[in-house]
C-alpha positions as CSV (number, residue, x, y, z in Angstrom):
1,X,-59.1,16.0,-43.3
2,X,-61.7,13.9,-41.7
3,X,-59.2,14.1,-38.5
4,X,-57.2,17.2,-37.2
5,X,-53.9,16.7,-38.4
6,X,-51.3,19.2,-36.7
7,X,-48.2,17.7,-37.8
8,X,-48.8,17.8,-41.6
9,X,-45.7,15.8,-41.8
10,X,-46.0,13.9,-45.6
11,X,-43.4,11.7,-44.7
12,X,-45.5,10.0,-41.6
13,X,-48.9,10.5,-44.3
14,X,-46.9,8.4,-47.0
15,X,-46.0,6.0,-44.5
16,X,-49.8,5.8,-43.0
17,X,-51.4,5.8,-46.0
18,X,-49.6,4.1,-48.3
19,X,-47.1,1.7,-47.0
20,X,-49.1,0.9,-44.1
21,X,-52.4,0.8,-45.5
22,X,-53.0,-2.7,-46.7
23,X,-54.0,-5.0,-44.0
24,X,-51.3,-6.9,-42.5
25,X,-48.4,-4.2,-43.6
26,X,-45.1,-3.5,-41.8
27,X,-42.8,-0.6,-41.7
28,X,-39.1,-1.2,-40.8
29,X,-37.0,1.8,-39.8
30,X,-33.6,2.1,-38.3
31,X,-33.9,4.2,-34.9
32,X,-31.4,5.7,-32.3
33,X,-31.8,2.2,-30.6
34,X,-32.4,-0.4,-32.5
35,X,-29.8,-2.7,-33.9
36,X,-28.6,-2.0,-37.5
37,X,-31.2,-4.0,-39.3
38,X,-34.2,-1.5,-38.1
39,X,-36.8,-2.1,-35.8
40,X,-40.2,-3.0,-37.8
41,X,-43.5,-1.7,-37.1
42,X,-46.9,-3.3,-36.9
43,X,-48.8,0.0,-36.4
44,X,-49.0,3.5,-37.2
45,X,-49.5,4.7,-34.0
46,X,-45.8,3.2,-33.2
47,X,-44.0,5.2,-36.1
48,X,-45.8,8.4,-35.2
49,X,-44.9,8.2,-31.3
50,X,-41.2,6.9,-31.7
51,X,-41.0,10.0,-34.2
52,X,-42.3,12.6,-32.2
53,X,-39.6,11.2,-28.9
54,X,-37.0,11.4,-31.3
55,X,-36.2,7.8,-31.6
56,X,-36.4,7.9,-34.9
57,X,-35.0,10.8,-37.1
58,X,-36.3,12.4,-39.9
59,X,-33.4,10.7,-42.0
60,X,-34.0,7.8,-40.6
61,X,-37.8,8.1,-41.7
62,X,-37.5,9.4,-45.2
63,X,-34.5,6.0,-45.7
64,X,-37.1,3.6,-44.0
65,X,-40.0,5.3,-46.4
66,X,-37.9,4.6,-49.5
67,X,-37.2,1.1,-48.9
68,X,-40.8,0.1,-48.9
69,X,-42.0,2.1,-51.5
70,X,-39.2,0.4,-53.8
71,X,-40.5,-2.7,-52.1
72,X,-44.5,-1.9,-53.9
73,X,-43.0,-0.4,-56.8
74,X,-40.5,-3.6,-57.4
75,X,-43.1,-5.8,-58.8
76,X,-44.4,-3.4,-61.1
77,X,-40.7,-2.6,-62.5
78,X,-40.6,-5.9,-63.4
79,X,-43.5,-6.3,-64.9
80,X,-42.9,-3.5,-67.3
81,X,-39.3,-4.9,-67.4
82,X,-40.1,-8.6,-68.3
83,X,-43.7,-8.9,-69.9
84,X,-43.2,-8.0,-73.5
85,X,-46.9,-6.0,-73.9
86,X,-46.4,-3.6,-70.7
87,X,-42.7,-2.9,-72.1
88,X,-43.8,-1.7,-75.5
89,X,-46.5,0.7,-73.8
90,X,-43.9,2.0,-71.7
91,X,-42.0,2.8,-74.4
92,X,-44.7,4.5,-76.5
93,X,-46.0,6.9,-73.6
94,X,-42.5,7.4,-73.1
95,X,-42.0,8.4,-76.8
96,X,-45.2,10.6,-76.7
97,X,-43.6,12.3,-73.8
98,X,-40.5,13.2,-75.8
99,X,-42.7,14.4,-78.8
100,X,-44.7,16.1,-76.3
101,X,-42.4,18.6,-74.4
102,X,-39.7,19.6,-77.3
103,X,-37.4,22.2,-76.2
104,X,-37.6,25.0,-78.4
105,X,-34.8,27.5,-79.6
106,X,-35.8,31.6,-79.8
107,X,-36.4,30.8,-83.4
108,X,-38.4,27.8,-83.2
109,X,-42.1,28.0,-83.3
110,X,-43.9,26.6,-80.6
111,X,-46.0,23.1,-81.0
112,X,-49.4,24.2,-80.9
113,X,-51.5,21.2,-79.8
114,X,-55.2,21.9,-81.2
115,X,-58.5,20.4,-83.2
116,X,-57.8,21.1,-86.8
117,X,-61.0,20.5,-88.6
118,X,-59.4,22.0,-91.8
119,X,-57.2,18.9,-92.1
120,X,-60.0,16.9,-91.2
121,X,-62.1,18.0,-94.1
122,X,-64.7,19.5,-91.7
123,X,-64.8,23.1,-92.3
124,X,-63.1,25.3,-95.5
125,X,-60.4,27.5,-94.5
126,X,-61.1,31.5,-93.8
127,X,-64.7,30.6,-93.0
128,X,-67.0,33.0,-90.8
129,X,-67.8,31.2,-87.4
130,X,-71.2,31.7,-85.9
131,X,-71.9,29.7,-82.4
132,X,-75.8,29.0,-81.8
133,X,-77.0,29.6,-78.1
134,X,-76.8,26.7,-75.8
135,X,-80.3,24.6,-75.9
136,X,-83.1,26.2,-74.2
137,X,-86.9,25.1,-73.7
138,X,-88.3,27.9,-75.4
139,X,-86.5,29.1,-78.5
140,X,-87.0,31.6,-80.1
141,X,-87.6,33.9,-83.3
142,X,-85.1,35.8,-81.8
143,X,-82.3,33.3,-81.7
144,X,-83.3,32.4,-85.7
145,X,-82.9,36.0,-86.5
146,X,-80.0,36.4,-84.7
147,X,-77.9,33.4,-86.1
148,X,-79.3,34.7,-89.5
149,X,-78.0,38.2,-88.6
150,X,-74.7,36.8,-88.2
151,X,-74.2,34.6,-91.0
152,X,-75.4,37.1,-93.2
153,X,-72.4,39.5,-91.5
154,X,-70.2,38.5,-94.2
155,X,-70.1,38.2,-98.0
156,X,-72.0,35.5,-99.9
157,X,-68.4,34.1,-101.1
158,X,-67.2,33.7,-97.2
159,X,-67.4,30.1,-96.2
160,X,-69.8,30.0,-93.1
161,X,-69.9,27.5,-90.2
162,X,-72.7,27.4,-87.6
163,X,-71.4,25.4,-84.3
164,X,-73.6,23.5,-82.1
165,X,-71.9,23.3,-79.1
166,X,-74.0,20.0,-77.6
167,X,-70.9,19.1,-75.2
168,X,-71.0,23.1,-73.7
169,X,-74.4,22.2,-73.2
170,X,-73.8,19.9,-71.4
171,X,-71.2,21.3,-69.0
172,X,-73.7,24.1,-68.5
173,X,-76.5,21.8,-67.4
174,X,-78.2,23.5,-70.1
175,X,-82.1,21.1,-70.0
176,X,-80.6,19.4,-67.1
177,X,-78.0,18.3,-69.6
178,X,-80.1,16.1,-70.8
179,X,-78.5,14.1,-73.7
180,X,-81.9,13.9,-75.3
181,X,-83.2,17.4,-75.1
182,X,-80.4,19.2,-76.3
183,X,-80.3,17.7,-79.7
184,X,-84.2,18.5,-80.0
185,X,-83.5,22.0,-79.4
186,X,-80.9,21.6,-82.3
187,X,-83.0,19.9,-84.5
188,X,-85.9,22.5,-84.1
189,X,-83.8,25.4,-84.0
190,X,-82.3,24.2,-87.6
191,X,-85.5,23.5,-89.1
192,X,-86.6,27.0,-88.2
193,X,-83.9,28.5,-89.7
194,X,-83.7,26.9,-93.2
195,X,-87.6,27.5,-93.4
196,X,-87.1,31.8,-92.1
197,X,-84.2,31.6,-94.6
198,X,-85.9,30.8,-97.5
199,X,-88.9,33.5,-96.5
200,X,-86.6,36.1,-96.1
201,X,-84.2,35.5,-98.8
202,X,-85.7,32.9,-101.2
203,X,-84.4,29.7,-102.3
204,X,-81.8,31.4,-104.2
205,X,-80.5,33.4,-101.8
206,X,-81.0,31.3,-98.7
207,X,-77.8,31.8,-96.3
208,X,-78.5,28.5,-94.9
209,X,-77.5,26.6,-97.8
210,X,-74.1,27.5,-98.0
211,X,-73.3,27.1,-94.5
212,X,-71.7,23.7,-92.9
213,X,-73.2,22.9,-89.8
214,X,-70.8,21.5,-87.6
215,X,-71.8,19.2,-83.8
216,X,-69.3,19.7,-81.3
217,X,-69.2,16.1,-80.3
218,X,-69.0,14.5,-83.7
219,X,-66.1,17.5,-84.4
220,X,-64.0,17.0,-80.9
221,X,-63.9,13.2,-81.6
222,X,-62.2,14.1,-84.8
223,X,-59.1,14.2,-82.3
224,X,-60.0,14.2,-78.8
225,X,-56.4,14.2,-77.2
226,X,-55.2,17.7,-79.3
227,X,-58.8,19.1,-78.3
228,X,-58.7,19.0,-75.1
229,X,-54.9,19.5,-74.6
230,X,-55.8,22.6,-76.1
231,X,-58.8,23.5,-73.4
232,X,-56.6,22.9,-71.0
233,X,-53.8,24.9,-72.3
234,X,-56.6,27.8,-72.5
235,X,-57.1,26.8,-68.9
236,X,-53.4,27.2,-67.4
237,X,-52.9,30.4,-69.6
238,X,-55.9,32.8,-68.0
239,X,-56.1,33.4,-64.6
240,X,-59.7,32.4,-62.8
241,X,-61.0,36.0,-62.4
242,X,-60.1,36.6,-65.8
243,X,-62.1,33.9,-67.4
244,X,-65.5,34.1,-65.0
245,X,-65.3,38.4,-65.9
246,X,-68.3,39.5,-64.4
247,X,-69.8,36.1,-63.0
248,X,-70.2,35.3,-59.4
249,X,-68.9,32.7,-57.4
250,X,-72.6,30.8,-57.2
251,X,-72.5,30.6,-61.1
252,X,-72.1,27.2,-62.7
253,X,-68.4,26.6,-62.7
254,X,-69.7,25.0,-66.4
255,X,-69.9,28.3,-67.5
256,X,-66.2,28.7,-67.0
257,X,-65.6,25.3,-68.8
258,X,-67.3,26.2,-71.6
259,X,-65.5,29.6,-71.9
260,X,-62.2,27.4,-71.9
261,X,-63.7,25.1,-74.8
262,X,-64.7,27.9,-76.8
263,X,-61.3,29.1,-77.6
264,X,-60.8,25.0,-78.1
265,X,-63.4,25.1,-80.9
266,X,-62.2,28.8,-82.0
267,X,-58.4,26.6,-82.5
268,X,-60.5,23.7,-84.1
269,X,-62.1,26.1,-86.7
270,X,-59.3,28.6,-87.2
271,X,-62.1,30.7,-88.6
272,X,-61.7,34.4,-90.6
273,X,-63.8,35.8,-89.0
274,X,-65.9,35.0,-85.9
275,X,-70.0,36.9,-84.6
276,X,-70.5,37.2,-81.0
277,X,-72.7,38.5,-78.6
278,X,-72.3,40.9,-76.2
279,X,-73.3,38.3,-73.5
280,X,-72.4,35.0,-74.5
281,X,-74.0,32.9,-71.5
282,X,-76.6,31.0,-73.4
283,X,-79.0,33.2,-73.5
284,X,-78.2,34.9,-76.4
285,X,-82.0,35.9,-77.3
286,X,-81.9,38.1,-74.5
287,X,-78.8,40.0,-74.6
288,X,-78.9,40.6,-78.4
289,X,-82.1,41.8,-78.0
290,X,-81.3,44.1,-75.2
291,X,-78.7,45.4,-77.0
292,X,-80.7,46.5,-79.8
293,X,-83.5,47.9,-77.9
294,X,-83.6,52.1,-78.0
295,X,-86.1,53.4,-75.3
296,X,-84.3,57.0,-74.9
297,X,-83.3,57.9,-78.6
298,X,-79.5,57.5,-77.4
299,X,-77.7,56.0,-80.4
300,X,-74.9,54.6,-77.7
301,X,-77.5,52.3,-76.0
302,X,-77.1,50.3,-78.9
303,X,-73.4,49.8,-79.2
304,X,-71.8,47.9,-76.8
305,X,-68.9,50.2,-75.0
306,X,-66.6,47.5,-74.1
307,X,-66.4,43.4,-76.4
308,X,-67.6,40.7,-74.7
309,X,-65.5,38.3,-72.3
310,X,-65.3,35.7,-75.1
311,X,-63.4,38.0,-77.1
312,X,-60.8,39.1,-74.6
313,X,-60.3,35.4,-74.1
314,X,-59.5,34.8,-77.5
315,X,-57.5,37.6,-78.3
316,X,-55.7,37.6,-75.6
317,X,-54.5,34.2,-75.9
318,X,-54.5,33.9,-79.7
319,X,-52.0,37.3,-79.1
320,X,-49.8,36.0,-76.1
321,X,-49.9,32.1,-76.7
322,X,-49.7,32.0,-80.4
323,X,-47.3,35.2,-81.1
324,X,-44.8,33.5,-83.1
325,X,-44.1,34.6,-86.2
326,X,-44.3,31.6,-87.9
327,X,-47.7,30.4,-86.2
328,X,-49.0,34.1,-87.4
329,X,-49.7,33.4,-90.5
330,X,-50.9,29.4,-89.8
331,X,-53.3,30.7,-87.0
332,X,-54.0,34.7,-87.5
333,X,-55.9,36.1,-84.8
334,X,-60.0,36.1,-86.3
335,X,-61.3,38.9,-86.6
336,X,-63.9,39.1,-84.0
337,X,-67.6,41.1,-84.0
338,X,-70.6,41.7,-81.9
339,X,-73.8,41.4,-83.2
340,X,-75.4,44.4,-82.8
341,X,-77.4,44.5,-85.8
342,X,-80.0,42.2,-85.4
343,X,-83.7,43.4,-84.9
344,X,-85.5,43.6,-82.1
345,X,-88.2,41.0,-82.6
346,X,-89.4,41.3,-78.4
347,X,-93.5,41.8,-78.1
348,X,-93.4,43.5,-75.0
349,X,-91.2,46.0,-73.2
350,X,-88.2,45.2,-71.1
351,X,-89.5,43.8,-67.7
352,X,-88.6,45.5,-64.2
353,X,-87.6,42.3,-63.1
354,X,-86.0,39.2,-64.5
355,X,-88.5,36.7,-62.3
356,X,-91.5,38.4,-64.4
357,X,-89.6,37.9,-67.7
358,X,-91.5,35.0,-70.1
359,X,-90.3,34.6,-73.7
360,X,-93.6,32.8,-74.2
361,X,-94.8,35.9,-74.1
362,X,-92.5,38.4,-75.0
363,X,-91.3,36.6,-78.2
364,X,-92.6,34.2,-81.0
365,X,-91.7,30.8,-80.1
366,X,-89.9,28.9,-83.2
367,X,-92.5,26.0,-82.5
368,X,-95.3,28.7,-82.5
369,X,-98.5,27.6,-84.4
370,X,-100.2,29.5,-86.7
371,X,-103.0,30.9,-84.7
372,X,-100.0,32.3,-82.2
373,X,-99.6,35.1,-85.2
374,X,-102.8,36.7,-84.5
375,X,-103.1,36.3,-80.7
376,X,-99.6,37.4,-79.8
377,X,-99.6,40.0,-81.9
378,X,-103.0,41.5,-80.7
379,X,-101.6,41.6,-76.9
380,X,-98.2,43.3,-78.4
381,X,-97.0,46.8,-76.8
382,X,-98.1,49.5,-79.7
383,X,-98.3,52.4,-78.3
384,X,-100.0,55.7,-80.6
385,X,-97.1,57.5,-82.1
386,X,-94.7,56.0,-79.9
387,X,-91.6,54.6,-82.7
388,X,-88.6,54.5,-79.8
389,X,-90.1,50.7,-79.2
390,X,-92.9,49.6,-81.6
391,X,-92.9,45.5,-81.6
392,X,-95.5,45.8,-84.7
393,X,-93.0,48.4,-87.0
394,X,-89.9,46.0,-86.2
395,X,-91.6,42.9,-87.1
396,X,-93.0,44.4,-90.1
397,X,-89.1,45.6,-91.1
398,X,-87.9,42.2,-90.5
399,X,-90.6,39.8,-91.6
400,X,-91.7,42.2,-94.3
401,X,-88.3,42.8,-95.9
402,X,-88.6,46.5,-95.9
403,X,-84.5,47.7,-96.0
404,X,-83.7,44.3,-97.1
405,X,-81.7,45.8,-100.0
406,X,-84.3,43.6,-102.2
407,X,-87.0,46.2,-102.9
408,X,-89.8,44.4,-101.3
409,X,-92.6,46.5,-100.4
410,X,-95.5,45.6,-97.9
411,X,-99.4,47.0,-98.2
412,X,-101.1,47.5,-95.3
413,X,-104.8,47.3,-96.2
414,X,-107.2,50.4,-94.7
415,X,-110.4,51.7,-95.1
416,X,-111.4,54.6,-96.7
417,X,-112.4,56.6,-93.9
418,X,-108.5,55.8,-93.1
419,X,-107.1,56.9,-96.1
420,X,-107.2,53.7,-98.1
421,X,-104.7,51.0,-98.9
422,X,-100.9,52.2,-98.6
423,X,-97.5,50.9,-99.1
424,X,-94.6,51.0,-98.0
425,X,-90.6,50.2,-98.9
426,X,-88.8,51.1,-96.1
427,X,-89.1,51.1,-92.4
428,X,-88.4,55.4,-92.2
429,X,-91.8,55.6,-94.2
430,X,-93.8,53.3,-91.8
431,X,-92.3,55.4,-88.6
432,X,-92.8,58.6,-90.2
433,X,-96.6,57.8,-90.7
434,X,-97.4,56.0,-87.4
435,X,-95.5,58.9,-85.4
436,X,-97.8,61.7,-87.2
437,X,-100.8,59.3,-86.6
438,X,-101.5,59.0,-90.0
439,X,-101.2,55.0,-89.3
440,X,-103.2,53.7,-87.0
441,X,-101.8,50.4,-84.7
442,X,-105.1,48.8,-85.7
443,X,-103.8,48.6,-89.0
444,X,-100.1,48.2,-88.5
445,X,-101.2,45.4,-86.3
446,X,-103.4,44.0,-88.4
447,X,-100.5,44.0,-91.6
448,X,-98.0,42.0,-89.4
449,X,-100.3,39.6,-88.4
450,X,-100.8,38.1,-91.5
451,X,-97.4,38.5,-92.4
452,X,-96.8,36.0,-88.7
453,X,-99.3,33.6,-89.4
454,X,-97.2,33.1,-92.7
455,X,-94.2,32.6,-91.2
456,X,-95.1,30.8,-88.5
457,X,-97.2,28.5,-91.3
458,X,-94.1,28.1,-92.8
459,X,-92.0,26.9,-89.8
460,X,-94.7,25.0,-88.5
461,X,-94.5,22.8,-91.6
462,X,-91.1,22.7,-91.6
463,X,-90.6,21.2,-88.2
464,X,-93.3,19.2,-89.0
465,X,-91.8,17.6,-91.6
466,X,-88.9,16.8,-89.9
467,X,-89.1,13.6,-87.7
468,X,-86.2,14.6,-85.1
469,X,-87.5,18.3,-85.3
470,X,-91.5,17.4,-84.1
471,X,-90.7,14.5,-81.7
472,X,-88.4,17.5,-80.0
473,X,-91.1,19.9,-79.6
474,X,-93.2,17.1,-78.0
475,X,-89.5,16.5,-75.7
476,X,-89.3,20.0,-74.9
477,X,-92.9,20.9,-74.0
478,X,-93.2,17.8,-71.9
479,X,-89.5,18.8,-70.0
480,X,-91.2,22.3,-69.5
481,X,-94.1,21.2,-68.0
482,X,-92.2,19.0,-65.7
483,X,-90.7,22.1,-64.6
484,X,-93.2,24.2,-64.3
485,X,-95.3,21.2,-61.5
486,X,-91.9,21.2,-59.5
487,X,-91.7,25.2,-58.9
488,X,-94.9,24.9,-57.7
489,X,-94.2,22.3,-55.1
């Protein structure tokens, strides 16, 4: 209230604020003392003080009140009454209504309003649902390898959808929501991965291929009313605290939009199976990583003790809200995993603190050049015997295909003096013979570099080659050093 308001009477505010409101307006009112016809008012003040004396009382009021507010609503009565165009609409929102709130029986399933991209054609049924990270200025190898991870979670038969959740991004102010940057980040982010895809698995076996890639926007305005009925259904079911889990109250209240969409797109989808990470706030690079990295030889550190919020969410609801028999077997609860086997592709070791954290840094950059392969990989952690956290022996795994199940093996050139040229076909040989010291980290480093600058060739051209993909590098570096100018101000 902009003034103190003690009485917090809604009659006197109805009366104030709507009836009396338009310049000019009267209020008429029978009171203790007035003749039979009322006594009208020209002011406010007036009602209020007769009121409080008791010259008026409160049945008096509330029968004053509702003669003038059928007095405003008259006119629009018979407008939808008498104008043949406002009396259809009437009658439609009054049919939706009707179709809207159907009074079910114990038997009688429940009308589940939701996104069904299925029936729109969008997406195959029983498919795998992988969600990329919201938009970022600097992604990642990381978040390449992880989506990859996850698609690849399943069998080659499994239909796969990747979700780019542009409208979460925006809720999250993810680039400032910036309606420009965030489909840059998408379009370099899929460039990336078709190009990794094809080094790793060959054009054969690429996963990307056979996955649909789906926009959120272009998928919600497939039917916008069901989609975001469904949100907000998601929204009345779960309890606040429940849906922020471990955020604080100074965290974007986007964050707890887009929790609420998710189980919106998981309805739209109505997916098999769906990958997740531990910490699904965006930054997804991070936490997978994380959750993959081994410093103290404790096999638990890298499986997460408890799922992730996301999947409480959904099961929860999917379990309470969608229990019906008959809706069981039209919307079966997904089955829901955590990415925990995606390698650990971080150059560096896990920072003290978060304000010294830079993925510039600690990661190759998907928009990396070529020359990035040698220089990052030279100021890499690679410590003598040390196999716990070796950037160098992880990269190797990944980029190299060692325990890809395709029988790849990598030669890591030497001199004599170093026992010549060796090779290798799976990671346990590489560890066994950098922990003994028979491999030195010149060498191992010296391997993996080439193998980079490959890659990073690879994906260079590939963004290159597409338009969207290299203007939104340009977009993204430009945004980033906008950034950087105003934290130093």
């Amino acid at each position: 209230h902009l003034t103190e308001d003690t009485l917090k009477n809604p009659i006197l505010d109805y009366v104030q604020h709507i009836v009396m409101s338009p310049p000019g307006a009267t209020f008429t009112c029978a009171t203790t003392s007035a003749a039979p016809e009322g006594h009208t008012y020209d002011k406010y003040e007036a009602v209020k003080e007769d009121f409080l004396a008791g010259n008026i009382t409160p049945d008096q009021l509330k029968e004053g009140l509702i003669e003038s507010l059928n007095t405003l609503l008259q006119p629009v009565r018979d407008h939808f009454t008498n104008n043949e165009t406002a009396k259809g609409l009437l009658e439609q929102v009054r049919e939706f209504k009707r179709e809207a709130a159907p009074v079910a029986s114990g038997d009688e399933a429940p009308k589940v309003f939701r996104l069904d991209l299925v029936k729109e054609g969008v997406v195959q049924p029983n498919s795998h649902l992988v969600m990329a990270p919201l938009p970022n200025s600097t992604p990642t190898m990381q978040s390449a390898a992880d989506i990859l991870t996850k698609l690849k979670a399943v069998d080659a038969d499994t239909p796969k959808v990747l979700l780019l959740r542009d409208w979460t991004a925006l809720v999250n102010n993810a680039l400032d929501a910036d309606v420009k940057l965030i489909p840059a980040y998408h379009a370099i982010l899929l460039s990336t991965l078709r190009a990794l895809d094809i080094h790793l698995h060959g054009e054969d076996g690429a996963i990307m291929k056979n996955a649909t890639i789906v926009l959120q926007s272009e998928a919600i305005l497939k039917d916008p009313s069901n989609y975001w009925i469904s949100v907000i259904n998601a929204g009345r079911h779960f309890q606040l605290d429940t849906v922020m889990g471990g955020m604080k109250d100074a965290d974007c209240v986007g964050k707890v939009i887009g929790r609420l969409m998710m189980i919106g797109d998981v309805l739209g989808v109505n997916p098999k199976s769906i990958a997740l990470e531990m910490e699904n706030d965006g930054d997804m690079n991070i936490s997978s990583a994380m959750a993959n990295m081994n410093l103290g030889g404790d096999d638990s550190a890298t499986s997460p003790s408890t799922q992730s919020v996301e999947a409480t969410l959904i099961e929860e609801f999917y379990s309470i809200k969608l229990s019906h028999p008959s809706l069981q077997s039209i919307l079966p609860v997904p089955t829901i995993t955590h990415n925990t086997s995606s390698p650990n592709l971080a150059l560096q070791q896990p920072r003290e603190s978060i304000a010294h954290k830079q993925e510039i840094d600690e990661y190759f950059l998907t928009d990396d050049p070529k020359v990035n392969g040698k220089s990052k990989m030279k100021k890499a952690f690679c410590e003598p015997g040390n196999i716990d956290f070796c950037p160098p022996i992880a990269l190797l795994t990944y980029f190299g295909g060692l325990d890809s199940g395709a029988g790849k093996g990598v030669t890591i050139s030497r001199s004599p003096e170093n026992g010549g040229d060796v090779t290798y076909t799976s990671k346990s040989q590489v560890e066994a013979d950098f922990e003994s010291g028979a491999l030195h980290p010149g060498d191992l480093k010296g391997c993996i570099s080439t193998i980079m600058v490959e890659v990073l060739t690879k994906t260079s051209e590939a963004i290159k080659k597409d338009g969207s993909a290299a203007k939104g590098v340009k977009a993204l570096k430009a945004w980033e050093k906008k950034m950087s100018k105003q934290k130093k101000k």
